[in-house]
C-alpha positions in Angstrom: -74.0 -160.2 108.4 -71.3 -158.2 109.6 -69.1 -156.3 106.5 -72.4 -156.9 104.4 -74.0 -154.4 102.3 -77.4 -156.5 101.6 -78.7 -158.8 104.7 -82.2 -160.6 105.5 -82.9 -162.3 108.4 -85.9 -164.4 108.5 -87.1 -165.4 111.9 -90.0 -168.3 111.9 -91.3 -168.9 115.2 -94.9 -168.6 116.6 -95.0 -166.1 113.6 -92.6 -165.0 110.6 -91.4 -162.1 110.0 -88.3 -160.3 108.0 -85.8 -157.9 108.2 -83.7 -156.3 105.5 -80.6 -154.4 105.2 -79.6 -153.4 101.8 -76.9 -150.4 101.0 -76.4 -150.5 104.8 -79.9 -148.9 105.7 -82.7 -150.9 107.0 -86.0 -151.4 105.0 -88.7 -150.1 105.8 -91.4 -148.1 104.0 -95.1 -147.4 104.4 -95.2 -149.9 107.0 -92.5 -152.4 108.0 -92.2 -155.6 106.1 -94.7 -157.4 106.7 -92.8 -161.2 105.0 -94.6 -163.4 106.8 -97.7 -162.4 105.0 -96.7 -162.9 101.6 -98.5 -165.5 98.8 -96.5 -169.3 98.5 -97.6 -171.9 96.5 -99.7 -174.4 98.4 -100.3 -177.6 97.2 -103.9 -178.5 98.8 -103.1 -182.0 97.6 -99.8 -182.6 99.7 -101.0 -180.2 102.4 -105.2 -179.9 102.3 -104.3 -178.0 105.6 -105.8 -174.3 104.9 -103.8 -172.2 106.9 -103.7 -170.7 110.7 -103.7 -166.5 109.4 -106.6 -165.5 110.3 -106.1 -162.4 107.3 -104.6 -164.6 104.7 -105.3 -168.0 105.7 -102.7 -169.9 103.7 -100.3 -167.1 103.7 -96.4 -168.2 104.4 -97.1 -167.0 108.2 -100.4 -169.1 107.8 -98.6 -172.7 106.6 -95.0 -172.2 108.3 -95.0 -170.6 111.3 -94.8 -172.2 114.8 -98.6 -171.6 115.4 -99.8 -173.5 111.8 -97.4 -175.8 112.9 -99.3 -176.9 116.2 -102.6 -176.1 114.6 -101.7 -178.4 111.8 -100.1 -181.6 113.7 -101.7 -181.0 116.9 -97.9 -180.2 119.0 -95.5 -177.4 119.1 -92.8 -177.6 116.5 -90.3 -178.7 118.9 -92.4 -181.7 119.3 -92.4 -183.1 116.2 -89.9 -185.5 115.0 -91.7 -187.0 111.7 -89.0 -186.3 108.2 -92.2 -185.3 106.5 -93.3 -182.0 108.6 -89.7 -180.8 107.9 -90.1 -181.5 104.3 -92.7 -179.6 104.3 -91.8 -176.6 106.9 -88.4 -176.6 104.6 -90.5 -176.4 101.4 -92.8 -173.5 102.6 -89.2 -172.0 104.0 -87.2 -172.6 101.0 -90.0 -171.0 98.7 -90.1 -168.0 101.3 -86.2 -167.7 100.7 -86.4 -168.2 97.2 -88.5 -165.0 96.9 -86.7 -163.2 99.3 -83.8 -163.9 97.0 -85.1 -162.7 93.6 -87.0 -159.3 94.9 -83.7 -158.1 97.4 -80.5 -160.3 96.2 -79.0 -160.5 99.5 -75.8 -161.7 100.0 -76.8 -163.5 102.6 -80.3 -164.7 104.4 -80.2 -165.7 108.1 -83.2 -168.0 109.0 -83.7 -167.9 112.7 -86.6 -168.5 115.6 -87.7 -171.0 117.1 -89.4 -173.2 114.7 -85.4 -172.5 112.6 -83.4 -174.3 115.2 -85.1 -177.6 114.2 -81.7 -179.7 112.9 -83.3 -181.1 110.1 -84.5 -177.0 108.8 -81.8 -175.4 107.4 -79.9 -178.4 105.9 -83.2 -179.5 104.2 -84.4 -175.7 103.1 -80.7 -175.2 101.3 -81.6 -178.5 99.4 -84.7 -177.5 98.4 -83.6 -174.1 97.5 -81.2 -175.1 95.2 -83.4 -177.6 93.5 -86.4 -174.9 93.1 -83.9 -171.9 91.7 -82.6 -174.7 89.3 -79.5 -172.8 88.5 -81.4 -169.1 88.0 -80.0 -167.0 87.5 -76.4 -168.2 88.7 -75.6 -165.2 91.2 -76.4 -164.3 93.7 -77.5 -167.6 94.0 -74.6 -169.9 95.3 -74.5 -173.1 93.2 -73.5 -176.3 95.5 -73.8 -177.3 99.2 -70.8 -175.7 100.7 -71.8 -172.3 98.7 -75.4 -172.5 100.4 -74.6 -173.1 103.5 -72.6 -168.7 103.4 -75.8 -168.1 101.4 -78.8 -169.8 104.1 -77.1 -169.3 107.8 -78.8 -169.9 111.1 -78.0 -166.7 113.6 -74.1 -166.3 114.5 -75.0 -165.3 117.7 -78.4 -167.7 118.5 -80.9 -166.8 120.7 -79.0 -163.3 121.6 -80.0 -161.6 118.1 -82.6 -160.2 118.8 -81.8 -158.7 121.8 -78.3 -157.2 120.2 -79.8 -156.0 117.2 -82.4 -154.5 119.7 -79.3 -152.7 121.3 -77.5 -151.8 118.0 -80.5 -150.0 117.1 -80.7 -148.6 120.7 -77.1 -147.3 120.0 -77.8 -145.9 117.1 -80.8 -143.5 117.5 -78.6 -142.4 120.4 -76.3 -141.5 118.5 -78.2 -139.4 115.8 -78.3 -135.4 116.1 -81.0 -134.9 118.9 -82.0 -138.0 119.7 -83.1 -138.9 123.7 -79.8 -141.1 124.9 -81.1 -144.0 126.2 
């Protein structure tokens, strides 16, 4: 995300959670976002599982994260090889995306965690998106493979994001007006 004005990063691992930048500041308001709690369709049909939050039940956290993912199919994420739990972890991800997309407009959305560096996640999740937005509303929304794959991006610098962007902030509040230096 570096040069970028508007960033998310999405991590889905034993939970899910967000982070935004847009105009160069990070979000956060009464609370910090709390994305891994917000409403998805679920189709009780396709998947009659009802969700691991134990707020929300069938919140996005509830159906996508690593923890519904073991509760669901009885192994950790990195277990499980089957095409259809990655439809469906890229469905529940892809709709996640899709609203991340419409309520900030990012220029770009990083998807990240370990649940994310399943090989068959992203690729699947930028498929799906592109089906779901059907062409709405044109931008930001990249239109075609190549364009989706800027648009939905694992981490540049993998498992190490966290801790950098841990030390960026680090940096940062020691470099304010009297703030302790770290």
């Amino acid at each position: 995300g570096a040069g970028l004005g508007t960033l998310a990063y999405i991590t889905v691992g034993t939970g899910i959670g967000m982070g935004a930048v847009v105009n160069g500041g990070l979000v956060h308001g009464l609370l910090h976002p709390e994305f891994g709690h917000i409403r998805i369709p679920h189709d009780l049909e396709r998947d009659p599982f009802e969700g691991s939050c134990p707020f929300h039940g069938d919140c996005l956290e509830g159906l996508a994260s690593g923890a519904a993912m073991r509760r669901r199919w009885g192994r950790p994420a990195e277990h499980l090889d089957d095409p259809a739990v990655w439809e469906l972890e890229a469905e529940y991800v892809a709709l996640a995306v899709m609203n991340l997309t419409y309520a900030l407009s990012p220029e770009r959305i990083v998807v990240g965690g370990g649940v994310a560096k399943h090989p068959a996640l992203l690729p699947a999740v930028r498929a799906r998106l592109l089906t779901l937005t059907a062409g709405y509303p044109g931008a930001p929304v990249p239109v075609g493979p190549a364009a989706m794959e800027e648009y939905v991006t694992g981490p540049f610098l993998g498992d190490r994001s966290g801790v950098a962007g841990a030390v960026e902030l680090a940096r940062a509040a020691g470099a304010a007006p009297n703030s302790p230096r770290f």
